[in-house]
Backbone as JSON Lines, residues from 0, in Angstrom:
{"i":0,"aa":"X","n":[-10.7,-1.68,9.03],"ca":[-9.38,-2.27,8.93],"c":[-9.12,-2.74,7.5]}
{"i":1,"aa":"X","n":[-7.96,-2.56,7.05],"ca":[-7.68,-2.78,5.56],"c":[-7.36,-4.57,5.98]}
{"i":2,"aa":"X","n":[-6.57,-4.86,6.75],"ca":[-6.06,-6.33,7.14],"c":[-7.17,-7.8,6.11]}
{"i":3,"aa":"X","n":[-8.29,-7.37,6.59],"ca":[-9.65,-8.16,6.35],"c":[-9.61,-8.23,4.91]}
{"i":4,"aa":"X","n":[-9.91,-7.05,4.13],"ca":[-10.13,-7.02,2.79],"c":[-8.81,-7.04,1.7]}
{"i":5,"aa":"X","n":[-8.08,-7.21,2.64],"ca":[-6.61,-7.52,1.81],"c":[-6.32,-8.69,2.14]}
{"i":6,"aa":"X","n":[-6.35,-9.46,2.72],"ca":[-6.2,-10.88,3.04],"c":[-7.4,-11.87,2.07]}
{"i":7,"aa":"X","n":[-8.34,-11.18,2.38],"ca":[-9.01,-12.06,1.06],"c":[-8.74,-11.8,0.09]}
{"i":8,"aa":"X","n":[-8.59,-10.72,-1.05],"ca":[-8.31,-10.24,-2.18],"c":[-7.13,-11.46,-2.4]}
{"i":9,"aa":"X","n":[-6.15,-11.42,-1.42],"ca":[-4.82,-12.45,-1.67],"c":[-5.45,-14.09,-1.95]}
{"i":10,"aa":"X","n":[-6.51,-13.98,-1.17],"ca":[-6.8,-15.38,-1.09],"c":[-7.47,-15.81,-2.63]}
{"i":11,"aa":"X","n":[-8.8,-14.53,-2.77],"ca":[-9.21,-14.75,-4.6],"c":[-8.46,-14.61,-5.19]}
{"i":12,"aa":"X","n":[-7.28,-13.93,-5.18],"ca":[-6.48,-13.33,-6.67],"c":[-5.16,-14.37,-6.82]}
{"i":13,"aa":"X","n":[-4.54,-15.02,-5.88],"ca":[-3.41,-16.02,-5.92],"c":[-3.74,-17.32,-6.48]}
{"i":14,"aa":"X","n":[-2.8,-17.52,-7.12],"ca":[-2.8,-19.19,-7.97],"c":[-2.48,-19.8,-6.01]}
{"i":15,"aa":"X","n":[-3.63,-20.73,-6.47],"ca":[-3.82,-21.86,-4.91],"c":[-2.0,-21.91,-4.78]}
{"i":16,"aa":"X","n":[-1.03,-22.5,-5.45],"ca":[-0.2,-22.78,-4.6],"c":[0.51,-22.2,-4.27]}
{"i":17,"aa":"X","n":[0.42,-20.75,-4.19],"ca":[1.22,-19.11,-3.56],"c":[0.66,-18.54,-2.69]}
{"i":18,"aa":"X","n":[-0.91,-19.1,-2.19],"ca":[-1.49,-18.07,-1.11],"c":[-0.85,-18.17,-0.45]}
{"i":19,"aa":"X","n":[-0.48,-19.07,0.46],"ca":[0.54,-18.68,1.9],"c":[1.52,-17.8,1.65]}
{"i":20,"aa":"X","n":[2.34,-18.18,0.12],"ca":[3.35,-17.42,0.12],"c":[2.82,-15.55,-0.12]}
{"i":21,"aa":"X","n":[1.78,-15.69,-0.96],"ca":[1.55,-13.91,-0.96],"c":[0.96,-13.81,0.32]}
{"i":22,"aa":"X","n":[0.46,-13.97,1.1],"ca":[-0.49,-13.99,2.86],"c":[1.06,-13.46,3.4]}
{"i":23,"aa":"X","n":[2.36,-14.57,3.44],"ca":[3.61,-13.92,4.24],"c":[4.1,-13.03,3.24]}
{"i":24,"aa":"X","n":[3.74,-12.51,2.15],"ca":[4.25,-11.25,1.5],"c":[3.2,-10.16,2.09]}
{"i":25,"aa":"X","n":[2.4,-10.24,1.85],"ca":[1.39,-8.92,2.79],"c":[1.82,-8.74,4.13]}
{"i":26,"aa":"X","n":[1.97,-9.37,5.05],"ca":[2.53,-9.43,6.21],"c":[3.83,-8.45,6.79]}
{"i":27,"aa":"X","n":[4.36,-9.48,5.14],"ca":[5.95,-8.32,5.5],"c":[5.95,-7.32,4.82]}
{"i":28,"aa":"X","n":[5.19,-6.79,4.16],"ca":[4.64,-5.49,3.68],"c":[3.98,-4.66,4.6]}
{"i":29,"aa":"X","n":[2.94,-5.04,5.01],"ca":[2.51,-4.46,6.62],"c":[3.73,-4.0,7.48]}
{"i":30,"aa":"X","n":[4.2,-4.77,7.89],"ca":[5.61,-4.81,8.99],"c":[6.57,-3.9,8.51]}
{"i":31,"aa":"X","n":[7.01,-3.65,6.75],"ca":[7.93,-2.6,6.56],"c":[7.44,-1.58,6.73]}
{"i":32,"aa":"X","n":[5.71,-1.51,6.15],"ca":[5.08,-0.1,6.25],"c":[5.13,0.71,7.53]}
{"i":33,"aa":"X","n":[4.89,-0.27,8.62],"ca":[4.98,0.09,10.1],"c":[6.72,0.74,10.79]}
{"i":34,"aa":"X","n":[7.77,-0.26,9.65],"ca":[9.06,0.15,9.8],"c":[8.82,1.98,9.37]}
{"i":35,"aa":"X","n":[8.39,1.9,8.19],"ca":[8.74,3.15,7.49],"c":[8.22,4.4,7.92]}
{"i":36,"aa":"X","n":[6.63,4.1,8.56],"ca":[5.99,5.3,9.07],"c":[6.64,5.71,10.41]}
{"i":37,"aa":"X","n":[7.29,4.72,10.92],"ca":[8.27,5.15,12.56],"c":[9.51,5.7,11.68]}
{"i":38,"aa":"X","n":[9.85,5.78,11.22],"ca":[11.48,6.39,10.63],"c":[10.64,7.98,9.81]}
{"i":39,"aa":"X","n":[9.85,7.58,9.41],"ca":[9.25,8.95,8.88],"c":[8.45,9.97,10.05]}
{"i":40,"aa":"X","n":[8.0,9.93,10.51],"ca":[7.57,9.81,12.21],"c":[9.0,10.87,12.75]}
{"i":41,"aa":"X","n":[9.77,9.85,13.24],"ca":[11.08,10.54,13.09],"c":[11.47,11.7,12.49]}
{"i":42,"aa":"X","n":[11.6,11.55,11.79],"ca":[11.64,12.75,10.33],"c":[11.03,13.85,10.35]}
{"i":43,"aa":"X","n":[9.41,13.57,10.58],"ca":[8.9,15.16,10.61],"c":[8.75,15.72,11.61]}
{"i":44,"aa":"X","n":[9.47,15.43,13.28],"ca":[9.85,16.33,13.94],"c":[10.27,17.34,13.98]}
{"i":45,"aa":"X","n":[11.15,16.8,13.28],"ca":[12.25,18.18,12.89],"c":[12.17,19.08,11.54]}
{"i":46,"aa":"X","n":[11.14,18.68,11.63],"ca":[10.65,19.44,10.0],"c":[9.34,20.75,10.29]}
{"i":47,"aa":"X","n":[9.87,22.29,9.75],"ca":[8.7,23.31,10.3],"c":[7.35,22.63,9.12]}
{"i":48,"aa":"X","n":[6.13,24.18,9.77],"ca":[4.95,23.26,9.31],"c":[4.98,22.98,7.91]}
{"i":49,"aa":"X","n":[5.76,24.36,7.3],"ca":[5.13,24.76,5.89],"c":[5.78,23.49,5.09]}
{"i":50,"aa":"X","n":[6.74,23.08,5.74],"ca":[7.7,21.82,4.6],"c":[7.27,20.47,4.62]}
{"i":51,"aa":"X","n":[6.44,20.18,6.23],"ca":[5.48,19.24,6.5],"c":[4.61,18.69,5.95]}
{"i":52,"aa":"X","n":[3.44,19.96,5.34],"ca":[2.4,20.11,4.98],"c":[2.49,20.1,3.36]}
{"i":53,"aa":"X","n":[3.84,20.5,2.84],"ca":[4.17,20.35,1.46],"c":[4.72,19.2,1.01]}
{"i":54,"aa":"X","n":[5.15,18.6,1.92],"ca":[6.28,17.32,1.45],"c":[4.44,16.05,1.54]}
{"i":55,"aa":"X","n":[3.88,16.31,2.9],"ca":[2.42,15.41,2.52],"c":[1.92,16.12,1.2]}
{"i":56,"aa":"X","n":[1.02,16.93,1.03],"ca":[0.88,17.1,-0.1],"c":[1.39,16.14,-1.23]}
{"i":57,"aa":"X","n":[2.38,16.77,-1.4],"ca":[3.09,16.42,-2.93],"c":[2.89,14.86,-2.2]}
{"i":58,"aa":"X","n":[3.47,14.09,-1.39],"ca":[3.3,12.66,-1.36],"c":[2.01,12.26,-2.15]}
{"i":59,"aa":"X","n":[0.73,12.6,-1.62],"ca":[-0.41,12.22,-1.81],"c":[-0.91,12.23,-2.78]}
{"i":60,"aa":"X","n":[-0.34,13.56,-4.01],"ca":[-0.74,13.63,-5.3],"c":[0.32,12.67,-6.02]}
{"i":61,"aa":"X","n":[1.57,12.44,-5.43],"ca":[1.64,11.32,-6.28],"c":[1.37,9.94,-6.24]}
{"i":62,"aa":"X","n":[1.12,9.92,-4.91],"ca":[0.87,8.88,-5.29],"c":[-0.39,8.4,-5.64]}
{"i":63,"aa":"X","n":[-2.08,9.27,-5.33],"ca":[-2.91,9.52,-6.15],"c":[-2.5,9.32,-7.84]}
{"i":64,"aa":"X","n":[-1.56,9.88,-8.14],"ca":[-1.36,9.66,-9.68],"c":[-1.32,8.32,-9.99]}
{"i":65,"aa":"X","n":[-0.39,8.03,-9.63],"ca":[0.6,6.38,-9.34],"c":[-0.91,5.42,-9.48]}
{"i":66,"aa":"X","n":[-1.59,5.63,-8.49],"ca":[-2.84,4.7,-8.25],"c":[-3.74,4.78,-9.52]}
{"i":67,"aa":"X","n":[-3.93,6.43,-10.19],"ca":[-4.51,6.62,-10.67],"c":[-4.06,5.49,-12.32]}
{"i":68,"aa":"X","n":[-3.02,5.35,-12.64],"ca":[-2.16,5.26,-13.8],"c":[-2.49,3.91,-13.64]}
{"i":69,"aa":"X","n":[-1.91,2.87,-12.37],"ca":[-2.32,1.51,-12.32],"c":[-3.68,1.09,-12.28]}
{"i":70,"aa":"X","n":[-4.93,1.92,-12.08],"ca":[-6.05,1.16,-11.79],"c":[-6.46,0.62,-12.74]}
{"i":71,"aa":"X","n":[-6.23,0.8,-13.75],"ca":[-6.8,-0.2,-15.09],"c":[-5.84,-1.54,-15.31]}
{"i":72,"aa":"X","n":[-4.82,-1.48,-15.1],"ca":[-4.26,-2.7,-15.38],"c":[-4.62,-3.45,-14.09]}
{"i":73,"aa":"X","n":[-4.88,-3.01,-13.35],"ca":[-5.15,-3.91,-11.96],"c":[-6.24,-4.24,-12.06]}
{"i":74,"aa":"X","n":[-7.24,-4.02,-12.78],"ca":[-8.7,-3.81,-12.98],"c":[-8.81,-5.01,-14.1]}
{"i":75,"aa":"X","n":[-7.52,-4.81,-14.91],"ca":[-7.51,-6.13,-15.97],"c":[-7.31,-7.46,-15.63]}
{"i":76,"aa":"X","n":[-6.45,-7.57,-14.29],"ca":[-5.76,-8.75,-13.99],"c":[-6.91,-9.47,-13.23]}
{"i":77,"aa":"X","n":[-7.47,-8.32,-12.85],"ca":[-9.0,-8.65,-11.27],"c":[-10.02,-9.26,-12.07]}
{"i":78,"aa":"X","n":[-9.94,-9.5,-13.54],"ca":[-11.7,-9.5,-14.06],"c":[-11.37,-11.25,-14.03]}
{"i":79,"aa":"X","n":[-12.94,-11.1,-13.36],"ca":[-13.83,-12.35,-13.93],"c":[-14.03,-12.91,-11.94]}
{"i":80,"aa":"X","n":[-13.47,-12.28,-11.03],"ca":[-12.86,-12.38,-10.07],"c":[-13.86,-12.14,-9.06]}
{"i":81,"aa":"X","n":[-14.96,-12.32,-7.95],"ca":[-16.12,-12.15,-7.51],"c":[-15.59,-12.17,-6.05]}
């Protein structure tokens, strides 16, 4: 479960007087994600395989990129951080 290791990360990485507030920002991040994968869900019903299988694709490499591009600055903000 991601829940576990993202809830602490919030707990080390937040200035003490925002954890609750980033804890109810993860939350409602969870909850849109869950919005978004049912509306997308939706979506690729009606979608044949080949456009399915291309539209994941391409999702994944970008956003592989995306991740790829931020991991150092995220990596900067994280140091010293146990």
């Amino acid at each position: 479960c991601l829940s576990p290791v993202g809830l602490s990360s919030i707990t080390k990485l937040s200035p003490q007087r925002l954890v609750s507030q980033m804890m109810g920002t993860w939350f409602l991040g969870a909850a849109l994600g869950n919005l978004i994968a049912g509306l997308v869900a939706g979506y690729v019903e009606a979608l044949p395989q080949n456009a399915l299988y291309g539209t994941v694709a391409l999702t994944v490499i970008g956003f592989g990129f995306l991740f790829l591009v931020l991991s150092k600055p995220i990596r900067n903000l994280a140091s010293g951080v146990k």
